[in-house]
KOLFI-912504 format. One line per field, with one value per atom (N, C-alpha, C): atom name; residue in three letters; residue number from 1; x, y, z. Coordinates in nm, 2 decimals. Layout:
atom	[CA,...]
type	[Ala,...]
seq	[NUM,...]
xx	[X,...]
yy	[Y,...]
zz	[Z,...]
This chain:
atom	[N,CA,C,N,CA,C,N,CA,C,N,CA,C,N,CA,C,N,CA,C,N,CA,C,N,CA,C,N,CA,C,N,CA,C,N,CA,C,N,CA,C,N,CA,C,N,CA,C,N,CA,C,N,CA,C,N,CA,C,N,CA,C,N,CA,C,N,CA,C,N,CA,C,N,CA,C,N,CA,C,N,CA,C,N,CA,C,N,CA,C,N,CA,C,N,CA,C,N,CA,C,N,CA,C,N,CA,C,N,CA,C,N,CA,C,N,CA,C,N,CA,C,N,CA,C,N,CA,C,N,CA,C,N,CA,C,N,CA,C,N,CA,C,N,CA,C,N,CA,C,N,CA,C,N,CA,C,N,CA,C,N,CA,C,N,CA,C,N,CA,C,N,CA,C,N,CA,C,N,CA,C,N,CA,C,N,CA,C,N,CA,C,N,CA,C,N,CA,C,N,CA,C,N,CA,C,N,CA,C,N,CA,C,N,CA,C,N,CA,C,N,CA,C,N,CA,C,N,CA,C,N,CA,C,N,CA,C,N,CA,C,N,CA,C,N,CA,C,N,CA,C,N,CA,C,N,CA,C,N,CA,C,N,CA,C,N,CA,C,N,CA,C,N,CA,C,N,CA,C,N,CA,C,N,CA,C,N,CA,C,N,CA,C,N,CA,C,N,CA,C,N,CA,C,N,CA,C,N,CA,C,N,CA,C,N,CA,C,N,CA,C,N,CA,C,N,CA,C,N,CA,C,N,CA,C,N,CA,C,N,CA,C,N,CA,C,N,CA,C,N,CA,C,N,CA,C,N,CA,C,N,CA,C,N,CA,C,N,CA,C,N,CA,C,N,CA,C,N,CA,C,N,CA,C,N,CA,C,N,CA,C,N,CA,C,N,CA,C,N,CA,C,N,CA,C,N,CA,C,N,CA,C,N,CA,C,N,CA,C,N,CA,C,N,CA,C,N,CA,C,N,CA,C,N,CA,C,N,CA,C,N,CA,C,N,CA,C,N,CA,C,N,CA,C,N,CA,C,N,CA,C,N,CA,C,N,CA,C,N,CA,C,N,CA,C,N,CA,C,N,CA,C,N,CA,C,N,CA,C,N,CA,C]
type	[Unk,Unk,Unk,Unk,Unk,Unk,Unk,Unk,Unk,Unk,Unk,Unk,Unk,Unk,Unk,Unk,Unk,Unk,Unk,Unk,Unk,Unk,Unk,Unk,Unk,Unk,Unk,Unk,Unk,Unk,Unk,Unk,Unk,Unk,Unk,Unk,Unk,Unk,Unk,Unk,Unk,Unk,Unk,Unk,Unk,Unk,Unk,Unk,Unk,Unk,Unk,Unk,Unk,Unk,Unk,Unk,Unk,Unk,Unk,Unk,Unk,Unk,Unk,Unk,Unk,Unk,Unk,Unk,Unk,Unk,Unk,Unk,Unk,Unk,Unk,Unk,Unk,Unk,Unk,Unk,Unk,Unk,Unk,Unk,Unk,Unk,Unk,Unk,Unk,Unk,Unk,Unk,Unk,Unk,Unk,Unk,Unk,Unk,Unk,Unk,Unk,Unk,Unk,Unk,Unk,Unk,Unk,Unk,Unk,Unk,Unk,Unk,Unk,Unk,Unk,Unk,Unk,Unk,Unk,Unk,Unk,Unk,Unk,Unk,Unk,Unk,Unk,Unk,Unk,Unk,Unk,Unk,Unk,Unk,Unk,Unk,Unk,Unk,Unk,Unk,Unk,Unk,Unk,Unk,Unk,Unk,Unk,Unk,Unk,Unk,Unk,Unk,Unk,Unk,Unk,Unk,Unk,Unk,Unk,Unk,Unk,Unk,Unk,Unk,Unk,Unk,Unk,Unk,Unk,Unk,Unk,Unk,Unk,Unk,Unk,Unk,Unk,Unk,Unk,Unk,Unk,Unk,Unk,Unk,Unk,Unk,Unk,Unk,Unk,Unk,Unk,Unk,Unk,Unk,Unk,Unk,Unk,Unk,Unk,Unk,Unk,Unk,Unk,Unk,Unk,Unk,Unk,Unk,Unk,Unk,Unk,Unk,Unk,Unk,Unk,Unk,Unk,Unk,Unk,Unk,Unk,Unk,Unk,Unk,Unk,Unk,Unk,Unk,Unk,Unk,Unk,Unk,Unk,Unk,Unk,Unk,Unk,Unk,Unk,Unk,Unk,Unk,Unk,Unk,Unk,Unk,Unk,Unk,Unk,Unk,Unk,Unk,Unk,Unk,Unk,Unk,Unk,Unk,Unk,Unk,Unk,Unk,Unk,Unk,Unk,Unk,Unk,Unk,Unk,Unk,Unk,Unk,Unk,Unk,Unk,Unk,Unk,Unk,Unk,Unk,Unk,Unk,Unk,Unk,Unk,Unk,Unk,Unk,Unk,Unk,Unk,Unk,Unk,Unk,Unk,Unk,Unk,Unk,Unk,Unk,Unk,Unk,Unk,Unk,Unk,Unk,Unk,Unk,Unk,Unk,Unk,Unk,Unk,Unk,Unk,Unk,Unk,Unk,Unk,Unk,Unk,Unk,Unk,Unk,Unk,Unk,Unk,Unk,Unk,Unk,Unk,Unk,Unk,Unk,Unk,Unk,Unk,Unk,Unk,Unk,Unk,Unk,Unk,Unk,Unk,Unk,Unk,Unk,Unk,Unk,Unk,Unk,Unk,Unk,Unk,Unk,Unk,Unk,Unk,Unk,Unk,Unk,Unk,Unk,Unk,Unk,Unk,Unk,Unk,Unk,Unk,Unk,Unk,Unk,Unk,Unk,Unk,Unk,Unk,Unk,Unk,Unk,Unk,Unk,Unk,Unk,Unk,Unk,Unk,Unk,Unk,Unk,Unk,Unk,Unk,Unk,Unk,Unk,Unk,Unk,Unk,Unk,Unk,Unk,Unk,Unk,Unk,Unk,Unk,Unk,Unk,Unk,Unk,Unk,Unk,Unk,Unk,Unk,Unk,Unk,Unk,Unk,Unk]
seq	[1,1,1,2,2,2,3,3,3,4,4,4,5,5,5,6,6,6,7,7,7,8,8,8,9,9,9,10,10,10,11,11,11,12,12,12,13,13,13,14,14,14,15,15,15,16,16,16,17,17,17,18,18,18,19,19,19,20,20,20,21,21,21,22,22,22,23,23,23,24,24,24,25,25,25,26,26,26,27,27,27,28,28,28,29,29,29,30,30,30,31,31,31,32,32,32,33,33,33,34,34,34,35,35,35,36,36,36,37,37,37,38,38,38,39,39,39,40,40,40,41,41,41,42,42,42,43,43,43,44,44,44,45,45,45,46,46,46,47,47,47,48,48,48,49,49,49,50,50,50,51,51,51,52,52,52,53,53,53,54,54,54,55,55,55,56,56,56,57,57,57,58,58,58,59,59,59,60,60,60,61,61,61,62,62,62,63,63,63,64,64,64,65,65,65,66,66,66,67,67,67,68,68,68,69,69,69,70,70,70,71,71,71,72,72,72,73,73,73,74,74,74,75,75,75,76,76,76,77,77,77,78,78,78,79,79,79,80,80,80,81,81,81,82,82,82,83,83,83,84,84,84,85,85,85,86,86,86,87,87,87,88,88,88,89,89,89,90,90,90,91,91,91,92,92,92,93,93,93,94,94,94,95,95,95,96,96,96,97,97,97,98,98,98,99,99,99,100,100,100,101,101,101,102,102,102,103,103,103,104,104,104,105,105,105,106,106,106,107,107,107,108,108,108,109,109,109,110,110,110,111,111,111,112,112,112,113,113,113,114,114,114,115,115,115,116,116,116,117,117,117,118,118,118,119,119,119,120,120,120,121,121,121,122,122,122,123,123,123,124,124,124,125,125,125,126,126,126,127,127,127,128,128,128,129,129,129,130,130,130,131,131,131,132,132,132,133,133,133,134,134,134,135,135,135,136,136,136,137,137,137,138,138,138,139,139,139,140,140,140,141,141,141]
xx	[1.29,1.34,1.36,1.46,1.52,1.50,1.44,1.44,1.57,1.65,1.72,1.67,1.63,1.55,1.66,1.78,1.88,1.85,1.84,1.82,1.65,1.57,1.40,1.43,1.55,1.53,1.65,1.69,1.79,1.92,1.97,2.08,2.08,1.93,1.98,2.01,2.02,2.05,1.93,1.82,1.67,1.60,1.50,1.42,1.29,1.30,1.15,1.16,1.06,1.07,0.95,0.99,0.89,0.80,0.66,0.57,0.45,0.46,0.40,0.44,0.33,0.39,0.40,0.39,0.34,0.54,0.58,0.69,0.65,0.66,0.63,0.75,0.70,0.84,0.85,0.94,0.97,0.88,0.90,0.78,0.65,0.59,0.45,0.45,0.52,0.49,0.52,0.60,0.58,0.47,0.38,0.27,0.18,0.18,0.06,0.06,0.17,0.21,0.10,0.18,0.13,-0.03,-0.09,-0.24,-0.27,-0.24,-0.28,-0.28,-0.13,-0.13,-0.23,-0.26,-0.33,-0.48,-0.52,-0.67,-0.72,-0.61,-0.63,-0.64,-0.57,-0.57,-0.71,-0.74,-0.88,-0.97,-0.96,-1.05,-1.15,-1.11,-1.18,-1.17,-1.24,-1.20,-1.16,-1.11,-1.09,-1.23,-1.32,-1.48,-1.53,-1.45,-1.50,-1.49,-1.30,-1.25,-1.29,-1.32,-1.34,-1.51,-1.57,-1.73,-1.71,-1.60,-1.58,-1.55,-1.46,-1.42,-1.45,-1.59,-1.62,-1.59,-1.45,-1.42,-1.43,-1.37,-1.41,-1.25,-1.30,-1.21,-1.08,-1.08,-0.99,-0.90,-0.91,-0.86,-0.75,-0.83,-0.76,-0.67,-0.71,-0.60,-0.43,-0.52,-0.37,-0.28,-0.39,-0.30,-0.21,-0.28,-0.21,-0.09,-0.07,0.06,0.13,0.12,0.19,0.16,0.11,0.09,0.04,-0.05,-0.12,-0.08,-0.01,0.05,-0.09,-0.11,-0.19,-0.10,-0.26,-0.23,-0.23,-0.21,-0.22,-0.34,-0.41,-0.57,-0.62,-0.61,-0.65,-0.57,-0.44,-0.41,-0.46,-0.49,-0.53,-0.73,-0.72,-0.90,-0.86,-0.78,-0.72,-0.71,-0.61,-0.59,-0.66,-0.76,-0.91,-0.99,-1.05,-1.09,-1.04,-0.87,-0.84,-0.82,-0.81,-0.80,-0.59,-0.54,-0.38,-0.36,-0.23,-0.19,-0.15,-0.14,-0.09,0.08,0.15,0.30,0.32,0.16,0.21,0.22,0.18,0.19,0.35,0.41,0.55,0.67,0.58,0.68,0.78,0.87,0.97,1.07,1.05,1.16,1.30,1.35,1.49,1.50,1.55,1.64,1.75,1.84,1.97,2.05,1.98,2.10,2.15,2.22,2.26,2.27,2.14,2.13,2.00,1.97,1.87,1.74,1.61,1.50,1.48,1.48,1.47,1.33,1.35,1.16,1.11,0.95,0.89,0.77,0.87,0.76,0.63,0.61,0.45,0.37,0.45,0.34,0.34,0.44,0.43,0.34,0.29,0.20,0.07,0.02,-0.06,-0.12,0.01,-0.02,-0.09,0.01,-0.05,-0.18,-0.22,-0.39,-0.46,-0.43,-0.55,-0.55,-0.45,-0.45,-0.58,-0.59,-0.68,-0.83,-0.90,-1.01,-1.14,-1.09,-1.20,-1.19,-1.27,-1.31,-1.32,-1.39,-1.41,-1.22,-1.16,-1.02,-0.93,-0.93,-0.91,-0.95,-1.06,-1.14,-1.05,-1.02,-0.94,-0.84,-0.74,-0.64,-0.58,-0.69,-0.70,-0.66,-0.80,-0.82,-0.68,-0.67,-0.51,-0.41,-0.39,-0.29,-0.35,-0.44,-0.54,-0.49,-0.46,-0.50,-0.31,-0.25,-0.13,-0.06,-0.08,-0.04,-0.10,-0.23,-0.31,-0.38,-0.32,-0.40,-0.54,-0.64,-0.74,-0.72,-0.77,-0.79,-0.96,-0.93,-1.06,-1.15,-1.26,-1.35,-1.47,-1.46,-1.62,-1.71,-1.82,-1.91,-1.93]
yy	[1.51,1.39,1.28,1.23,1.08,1.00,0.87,0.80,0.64,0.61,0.51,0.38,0.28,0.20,0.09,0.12,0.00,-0.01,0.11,0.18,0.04,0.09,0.04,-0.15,-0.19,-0.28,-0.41,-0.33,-0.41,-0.43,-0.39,-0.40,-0.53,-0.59,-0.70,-0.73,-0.61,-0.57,-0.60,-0.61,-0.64,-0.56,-0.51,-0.40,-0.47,-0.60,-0.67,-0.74,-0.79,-0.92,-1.04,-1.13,-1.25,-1.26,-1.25,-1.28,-1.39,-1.51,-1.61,-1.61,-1.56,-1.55,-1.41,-1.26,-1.15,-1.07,-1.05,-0.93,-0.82,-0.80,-0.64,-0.58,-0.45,-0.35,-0.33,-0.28,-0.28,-0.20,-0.08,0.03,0.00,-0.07,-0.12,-0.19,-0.26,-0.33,-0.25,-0.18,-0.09,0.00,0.07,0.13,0.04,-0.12,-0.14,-0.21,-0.18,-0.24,-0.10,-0.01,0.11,0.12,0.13,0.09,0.01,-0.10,-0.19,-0.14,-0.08,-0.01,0.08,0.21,0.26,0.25,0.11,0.09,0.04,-0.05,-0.14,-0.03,0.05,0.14,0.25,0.28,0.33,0.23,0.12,-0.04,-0.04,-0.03,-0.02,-0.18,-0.22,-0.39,-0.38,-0.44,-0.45,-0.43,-0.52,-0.47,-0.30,-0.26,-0.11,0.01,-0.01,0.09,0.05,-0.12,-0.13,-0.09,-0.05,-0.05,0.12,0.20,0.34,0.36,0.30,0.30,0.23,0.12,0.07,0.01,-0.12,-0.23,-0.34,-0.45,-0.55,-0.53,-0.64,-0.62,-0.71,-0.79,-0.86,-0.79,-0.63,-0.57,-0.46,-0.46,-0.41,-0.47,-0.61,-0.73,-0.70,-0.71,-0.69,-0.56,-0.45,-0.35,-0.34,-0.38,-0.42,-0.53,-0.62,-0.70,-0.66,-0.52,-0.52,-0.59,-0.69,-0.78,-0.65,-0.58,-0.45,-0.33,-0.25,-0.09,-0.01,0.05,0.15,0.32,0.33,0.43,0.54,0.71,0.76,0.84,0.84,0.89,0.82,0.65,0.59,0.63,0.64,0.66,0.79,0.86,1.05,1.04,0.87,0.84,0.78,0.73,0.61,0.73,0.81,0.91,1.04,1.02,1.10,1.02,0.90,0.83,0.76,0.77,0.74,0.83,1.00,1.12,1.11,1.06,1.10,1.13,1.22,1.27,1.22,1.19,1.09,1.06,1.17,1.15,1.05,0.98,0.91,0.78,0.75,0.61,0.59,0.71,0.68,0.72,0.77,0.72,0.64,0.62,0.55,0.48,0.53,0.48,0.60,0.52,0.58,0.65,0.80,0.80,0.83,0.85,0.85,0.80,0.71,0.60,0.48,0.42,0.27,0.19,0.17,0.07,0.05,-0.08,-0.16,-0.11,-0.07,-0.01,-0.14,-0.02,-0.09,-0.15,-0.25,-0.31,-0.21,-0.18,-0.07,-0.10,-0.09,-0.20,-0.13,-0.02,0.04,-0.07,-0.11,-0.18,-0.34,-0.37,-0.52,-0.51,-0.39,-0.39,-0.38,-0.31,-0.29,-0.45,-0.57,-0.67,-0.74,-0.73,-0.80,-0.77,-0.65,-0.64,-0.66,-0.66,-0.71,-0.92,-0.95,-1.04,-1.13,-1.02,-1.06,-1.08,-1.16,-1.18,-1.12,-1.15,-1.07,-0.94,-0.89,-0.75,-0.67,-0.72,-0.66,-0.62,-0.71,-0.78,-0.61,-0.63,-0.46,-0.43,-0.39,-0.24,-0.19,-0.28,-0.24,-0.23,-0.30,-0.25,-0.06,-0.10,0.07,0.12,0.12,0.22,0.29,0.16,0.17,0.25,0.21,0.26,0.49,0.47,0.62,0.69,0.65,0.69,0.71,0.66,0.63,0.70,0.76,0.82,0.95,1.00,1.08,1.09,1.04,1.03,0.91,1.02,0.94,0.85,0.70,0.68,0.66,0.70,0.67,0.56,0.53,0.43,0.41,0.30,0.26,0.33,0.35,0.43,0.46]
zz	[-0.90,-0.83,-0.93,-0.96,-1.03,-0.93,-0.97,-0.91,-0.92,-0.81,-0.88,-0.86,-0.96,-0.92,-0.86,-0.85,-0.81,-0.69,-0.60,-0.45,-0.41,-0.51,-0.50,-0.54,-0.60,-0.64,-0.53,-0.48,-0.38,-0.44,-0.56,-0.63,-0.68,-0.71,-0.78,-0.94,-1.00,-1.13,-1.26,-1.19,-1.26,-1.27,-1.34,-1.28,-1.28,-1.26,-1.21,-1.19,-1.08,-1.02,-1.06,-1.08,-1.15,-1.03,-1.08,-0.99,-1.04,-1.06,-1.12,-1.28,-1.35,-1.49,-1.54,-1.42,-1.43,-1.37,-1.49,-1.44,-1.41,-1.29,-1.14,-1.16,-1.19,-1.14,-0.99,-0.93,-0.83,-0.77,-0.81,-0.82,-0.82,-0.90,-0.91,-0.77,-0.71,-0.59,-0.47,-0.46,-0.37,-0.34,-0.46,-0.45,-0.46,-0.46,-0.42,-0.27,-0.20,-0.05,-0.03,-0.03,-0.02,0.01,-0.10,-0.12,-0.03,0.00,0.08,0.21,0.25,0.43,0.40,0.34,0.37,0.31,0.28,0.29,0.43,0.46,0.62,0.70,0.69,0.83,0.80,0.69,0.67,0.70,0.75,0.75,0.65,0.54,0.39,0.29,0.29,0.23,0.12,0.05,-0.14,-0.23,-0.13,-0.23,-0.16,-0.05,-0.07,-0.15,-0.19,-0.26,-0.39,-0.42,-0.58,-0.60,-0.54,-0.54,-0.59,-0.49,-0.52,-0.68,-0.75,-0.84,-0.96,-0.89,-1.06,-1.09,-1.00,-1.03,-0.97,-0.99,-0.89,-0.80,-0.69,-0.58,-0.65,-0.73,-0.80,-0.85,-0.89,-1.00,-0.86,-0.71,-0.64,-0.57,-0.56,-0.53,-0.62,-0.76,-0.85,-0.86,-0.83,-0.74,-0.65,-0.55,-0.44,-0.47,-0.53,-0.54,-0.66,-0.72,-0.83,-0.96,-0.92,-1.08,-1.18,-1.15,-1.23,-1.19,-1.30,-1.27,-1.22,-1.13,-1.13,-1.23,-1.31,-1.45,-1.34,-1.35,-1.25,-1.26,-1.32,-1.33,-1.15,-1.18,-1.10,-0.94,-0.99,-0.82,-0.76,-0.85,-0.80,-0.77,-0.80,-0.72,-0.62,-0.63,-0.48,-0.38,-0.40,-0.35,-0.24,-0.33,-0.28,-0.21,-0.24,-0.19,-0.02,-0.01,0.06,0.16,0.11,0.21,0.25,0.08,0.13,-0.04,0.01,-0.14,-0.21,-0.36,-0.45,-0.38,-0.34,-0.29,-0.20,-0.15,-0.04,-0.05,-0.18,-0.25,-0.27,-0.28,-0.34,-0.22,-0.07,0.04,0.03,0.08,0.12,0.01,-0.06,-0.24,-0.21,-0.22,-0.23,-0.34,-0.35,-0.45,-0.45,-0.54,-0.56,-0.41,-0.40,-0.35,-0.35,-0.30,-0.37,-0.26,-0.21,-0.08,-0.08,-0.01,-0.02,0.06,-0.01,0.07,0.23,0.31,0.47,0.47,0.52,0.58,0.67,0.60,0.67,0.77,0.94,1.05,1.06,0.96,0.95,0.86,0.77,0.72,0.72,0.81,0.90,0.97,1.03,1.17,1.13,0.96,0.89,0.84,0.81,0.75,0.85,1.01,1.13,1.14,1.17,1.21,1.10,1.02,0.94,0.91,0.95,1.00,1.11,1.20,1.27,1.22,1.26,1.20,1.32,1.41,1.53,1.55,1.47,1.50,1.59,1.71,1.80,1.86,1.86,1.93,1.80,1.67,1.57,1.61,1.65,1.70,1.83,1.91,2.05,2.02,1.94,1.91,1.81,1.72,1.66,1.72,1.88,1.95,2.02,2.10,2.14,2.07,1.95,1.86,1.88,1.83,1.85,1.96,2.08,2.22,2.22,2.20,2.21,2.11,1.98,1.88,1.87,1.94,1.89,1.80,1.71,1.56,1.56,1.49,1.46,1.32,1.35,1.21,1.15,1.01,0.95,0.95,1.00,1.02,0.91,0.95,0.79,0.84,0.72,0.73,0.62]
């Protein structure tokens, strides 16, 4: 699979995007949106998965926004840790096409609930989501 990063980049003829004083590849920020949806929906905090791994949660922050490539040693712990296959970090990237990646309302809805700060108020919602999709999701513990 080639990947075209014009497709990943919106055609704006860059292959990164300035992010304070840190140039993000397109890619880099996509896998760490990635990371992000599926830590929330495992309800796993930044200091959980970095306690797994040895790092601080700062280092999963910069994951998560791209600022920092995850090497792939690291994502094949992410990986495990998270109970999905390294391929699923790299969902939704276009390739060989030449049109702008769609906004993905899985991980709007991922940003919304974790949004919430009342727990109890996520906890009902999950559930809902569970009951309504079938699918369990993974819980702390």
């Amino acid at each position: 699979m080639q990947l075209n990063v014009a497709a990943v980049q919106g055609n704006t003829g860059s292959d990164c995007t300035t992010r304070g004083s840190f140039m993000s590849h397109p890619v880099d920020i996509h896998v760490g949106r990635k990371l992000k949806q599926i830590r929330t929906l495992r309800r796993l905090s930044q200091t959980d998965v970095a306690r797994k791994l040895d790092l601080s949660f700062q280092q999963i922050q910069k994951y998560e926004i791209g600022s920092n490539r995850v090497a792939a040693s690291r994502l094949f712990e992410l990986a495990q840790i998270l109970d999905v296959p390294p391929s699923f970090f790299f969902d939704g990237l276009h390739d060989n096409q030449n049109e702008a990646p769609v906004k993905d309302a899985g991980m709007e809805i991922v940003t919304a609930l974790a949004a919430i700060k009342d727990e109890e108020i996520k906890s009902r919602i999950v559930t809902f989501i569970e009951d309504v999709s079938g699918v369990t999701v993974a819980r702390r513990g």
